[in-house]
C-alpha positions as CSV (number, residue, x, y, z in Angstrom):
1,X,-8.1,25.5,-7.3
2,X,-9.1,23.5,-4.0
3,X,-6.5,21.1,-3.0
4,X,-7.2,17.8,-1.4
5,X,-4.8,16.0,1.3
6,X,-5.0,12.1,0.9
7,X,-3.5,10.6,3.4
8,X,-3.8,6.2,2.0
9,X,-3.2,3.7,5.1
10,X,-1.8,0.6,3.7
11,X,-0.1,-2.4,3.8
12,X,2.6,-3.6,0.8
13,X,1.2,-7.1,1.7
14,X,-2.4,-6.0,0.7
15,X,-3.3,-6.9,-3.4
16,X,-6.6,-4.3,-2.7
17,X,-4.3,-1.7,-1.6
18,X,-2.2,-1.7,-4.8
19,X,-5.1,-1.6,-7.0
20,X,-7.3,1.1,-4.7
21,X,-4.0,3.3,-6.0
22,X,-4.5,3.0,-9.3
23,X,-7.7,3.3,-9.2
24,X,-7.1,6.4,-7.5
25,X,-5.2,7.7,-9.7
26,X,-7.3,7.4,-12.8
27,X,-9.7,9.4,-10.5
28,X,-7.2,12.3,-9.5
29,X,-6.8,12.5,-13.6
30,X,-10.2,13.0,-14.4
31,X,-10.1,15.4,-11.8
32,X,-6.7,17.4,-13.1
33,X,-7.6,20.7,-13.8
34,X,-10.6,21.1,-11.4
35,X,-9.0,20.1,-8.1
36,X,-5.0,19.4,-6.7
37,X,-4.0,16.5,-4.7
38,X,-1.6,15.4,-2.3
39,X,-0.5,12.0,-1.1
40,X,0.7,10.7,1.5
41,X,1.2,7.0,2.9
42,X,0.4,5.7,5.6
43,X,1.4,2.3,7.6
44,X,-0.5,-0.5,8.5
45,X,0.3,-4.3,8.9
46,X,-1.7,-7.5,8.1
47,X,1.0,-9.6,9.2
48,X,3.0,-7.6,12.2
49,X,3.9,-10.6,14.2
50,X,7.6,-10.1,13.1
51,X,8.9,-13.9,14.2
52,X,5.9,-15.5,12.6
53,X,7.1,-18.6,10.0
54,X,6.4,-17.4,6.9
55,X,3.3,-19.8,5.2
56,X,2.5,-20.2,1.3
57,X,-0.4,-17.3,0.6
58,X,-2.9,-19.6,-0.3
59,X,-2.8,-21.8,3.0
60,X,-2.8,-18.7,5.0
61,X,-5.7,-17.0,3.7
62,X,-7.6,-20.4,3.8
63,X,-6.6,-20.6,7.5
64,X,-7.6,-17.2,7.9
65,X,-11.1,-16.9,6.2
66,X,-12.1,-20.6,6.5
67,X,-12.6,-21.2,3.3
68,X,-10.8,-23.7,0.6
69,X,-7.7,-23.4,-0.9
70,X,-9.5,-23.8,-4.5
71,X,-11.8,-20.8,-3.2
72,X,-8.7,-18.5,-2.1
73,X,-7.1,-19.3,-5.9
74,X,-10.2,-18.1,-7.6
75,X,-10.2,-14.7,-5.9
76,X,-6.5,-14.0,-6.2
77,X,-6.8,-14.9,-9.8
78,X,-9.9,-12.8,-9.9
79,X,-7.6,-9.9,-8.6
80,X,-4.8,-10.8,-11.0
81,X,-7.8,-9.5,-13.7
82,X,-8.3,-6.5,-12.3
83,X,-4.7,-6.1,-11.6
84,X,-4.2,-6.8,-15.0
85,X,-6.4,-4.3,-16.7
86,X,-5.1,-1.3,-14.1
87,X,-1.6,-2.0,-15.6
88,X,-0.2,-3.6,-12.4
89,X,1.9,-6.6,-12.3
90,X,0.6,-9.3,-10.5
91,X,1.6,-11.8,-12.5
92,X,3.2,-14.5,-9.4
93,X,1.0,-13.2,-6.4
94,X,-0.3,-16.5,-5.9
95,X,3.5,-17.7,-5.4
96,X,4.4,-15.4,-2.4
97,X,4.5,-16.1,1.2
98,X,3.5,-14.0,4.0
99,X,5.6,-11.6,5.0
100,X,6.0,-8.5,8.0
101,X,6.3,-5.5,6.1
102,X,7.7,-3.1,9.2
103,X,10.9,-3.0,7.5
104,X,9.4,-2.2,4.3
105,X,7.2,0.7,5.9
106,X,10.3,2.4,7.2
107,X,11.8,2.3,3.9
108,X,9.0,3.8,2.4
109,X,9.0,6.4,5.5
110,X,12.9,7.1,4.1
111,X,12.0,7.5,0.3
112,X,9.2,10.1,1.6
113,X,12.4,12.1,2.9
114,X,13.8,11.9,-0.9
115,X,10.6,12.6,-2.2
116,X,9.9,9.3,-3.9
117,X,7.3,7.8,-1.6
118,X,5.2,6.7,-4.0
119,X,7.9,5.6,-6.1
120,X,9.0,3.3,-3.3
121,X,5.7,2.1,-2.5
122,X,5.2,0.6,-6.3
123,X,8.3,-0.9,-6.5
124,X,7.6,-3.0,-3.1
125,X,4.1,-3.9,-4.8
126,X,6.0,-4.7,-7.7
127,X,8.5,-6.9,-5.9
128,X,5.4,-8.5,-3.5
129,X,2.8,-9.4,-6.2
130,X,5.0,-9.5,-10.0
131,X,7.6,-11.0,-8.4
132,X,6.9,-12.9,-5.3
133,X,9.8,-12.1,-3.2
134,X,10.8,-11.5,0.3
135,X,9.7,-8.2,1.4
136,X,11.4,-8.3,4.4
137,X,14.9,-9.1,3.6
138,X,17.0,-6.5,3.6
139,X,19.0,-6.7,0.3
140,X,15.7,-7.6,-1.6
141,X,14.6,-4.0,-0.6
142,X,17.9,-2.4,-0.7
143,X,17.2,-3.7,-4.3
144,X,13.8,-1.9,-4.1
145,X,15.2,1.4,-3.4
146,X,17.7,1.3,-5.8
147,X,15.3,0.2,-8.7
148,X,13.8,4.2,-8.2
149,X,17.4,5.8,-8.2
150,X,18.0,5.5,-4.6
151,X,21.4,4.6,-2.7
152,X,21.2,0.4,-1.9
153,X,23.7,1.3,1.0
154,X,22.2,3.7,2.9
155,X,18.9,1.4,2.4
156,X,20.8,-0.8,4.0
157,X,22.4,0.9,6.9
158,X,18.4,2.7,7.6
159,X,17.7,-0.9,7.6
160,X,20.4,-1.9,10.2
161,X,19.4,0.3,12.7
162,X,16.1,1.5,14.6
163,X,15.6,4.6,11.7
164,X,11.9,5.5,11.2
165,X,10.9,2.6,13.5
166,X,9.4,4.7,16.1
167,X,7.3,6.6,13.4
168,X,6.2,3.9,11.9
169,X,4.7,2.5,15.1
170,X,3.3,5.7,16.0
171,X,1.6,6.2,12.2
172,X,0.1,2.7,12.9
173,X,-1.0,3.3,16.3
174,X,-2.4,6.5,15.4
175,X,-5.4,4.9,12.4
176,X,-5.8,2.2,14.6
177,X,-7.2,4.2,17.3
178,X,-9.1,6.0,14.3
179,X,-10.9,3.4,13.6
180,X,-9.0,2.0,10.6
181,X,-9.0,-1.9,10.7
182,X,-9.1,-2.9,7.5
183,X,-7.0,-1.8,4.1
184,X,-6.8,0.2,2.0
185,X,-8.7,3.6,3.6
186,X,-8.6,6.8,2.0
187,X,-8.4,10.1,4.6
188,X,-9.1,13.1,2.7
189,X,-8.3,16.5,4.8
190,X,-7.9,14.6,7.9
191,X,-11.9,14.2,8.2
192,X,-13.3,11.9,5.8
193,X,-12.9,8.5,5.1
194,X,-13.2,6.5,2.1
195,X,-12.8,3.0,2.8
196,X,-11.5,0.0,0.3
197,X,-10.7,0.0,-3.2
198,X,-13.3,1.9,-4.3
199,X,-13.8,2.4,-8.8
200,X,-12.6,5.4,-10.1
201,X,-16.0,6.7,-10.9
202,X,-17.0,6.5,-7.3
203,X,-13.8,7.9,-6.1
204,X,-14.5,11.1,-8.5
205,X,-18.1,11.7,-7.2
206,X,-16.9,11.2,-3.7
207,X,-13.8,13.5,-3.9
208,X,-15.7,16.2,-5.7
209,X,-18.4,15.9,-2.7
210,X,-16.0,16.5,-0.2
211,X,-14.1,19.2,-2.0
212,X,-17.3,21.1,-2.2
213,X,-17.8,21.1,1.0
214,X,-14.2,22.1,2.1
215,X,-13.1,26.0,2.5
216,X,-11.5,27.7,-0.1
């Protein structure tokens, strides 16, 4: 059985990127059986301006795309549907404020050490989008990593120092110059991209095209 390496640049700030996941995933099930997968995350920032003031999430995306608050509410509640129906909680996205996420992206860079990764990454979209919280405070993620069985203190001494900071900048740096500018995008083997959150039915036809095309 062929086994495909996805490699998913994202942000935990980004609603789409949660949801690609899932959606992902319901297409790697239908796929069980006929091909193997492997994941792997990979940073990126909307927000990497790490002194920026923090702004209510409405008023910054209405500042960002130039269009109303009222219109901005309509599509994050539009989201919270979807959301919904994937089993995600996104039940006070429209109450969080920006946030950097750098801090958040080492941590996840730490869990992939443990071999919770993923884990890591859903409880931060958890935190972000069902909860609203500050993504970038350190006990609010020592928190995170200790929801998925994971020692708060060492969180927090990673945390304290420069740990996975130079990888994480490198990662970024690396699907920039790629070509990656928006998220979430889906590298499969290192050659293929799949960009946004694609539905599960496109995801399947696309990843059997590519495995079909791959070497045994």
């Amino acid at each position: 059985m062929k086994t495909l390496h996805i490699d998913i640049v994202s942000d935990i700030a980004c609603p789409w990127c949660a949801i690609g996941y899932a959606r992902l995933k319901l297409a790697m099930r239908e796929l069980a059986g006929e091909l193997g997968f492997n994941v792997q995350w990979r940073a990126f920032e909307l927000n990497p301006d790490q002194d920026a003031e923090p702004m209510p999430i409405l008023d910054a995306l209405s500042r960002k795309y130039g269009r109303s608050v009222a219109e901005m509410e309509a599509t994050q509640s539009n989201m919270m549907s979807i959301a919904q129906e994937l089993g995600l909680d996104f039940t006070r996205m429209q109450e969080r404020y920006t946030r950097n996420t750098f801090d958040a992206h080492r941590l996840v860079k730490w869990a992939g050490e443990q071999g919770k990764q993923t884990e890591m990454k859903m409880a931060l979209f958890d935190a972000y989008f069902g909860k609203a919280v500050d993504i970038a405070d350190t006990k609010i993620l020592a928190g995170c990593a200790e929801s998925i069985g994971l020692s708060a203190a060492q969180a927090i001494e990673i945390l304290n120092s420069t740990d996975f900071a130079q990888a994480v900048r490198d990662e970024e740096t690396t699907y920039q110059q790629a070509g990656v500018s928006a998220v979430p995008a889906f590298i499969i083997n290192q050659q293929y991209m799949i960009a946004g959150a694609q539905e599960p039915g496109t995801l399947v036809e696309a990843l059997r095209e590519i495995a079909a095309s791959a070497p045994e």
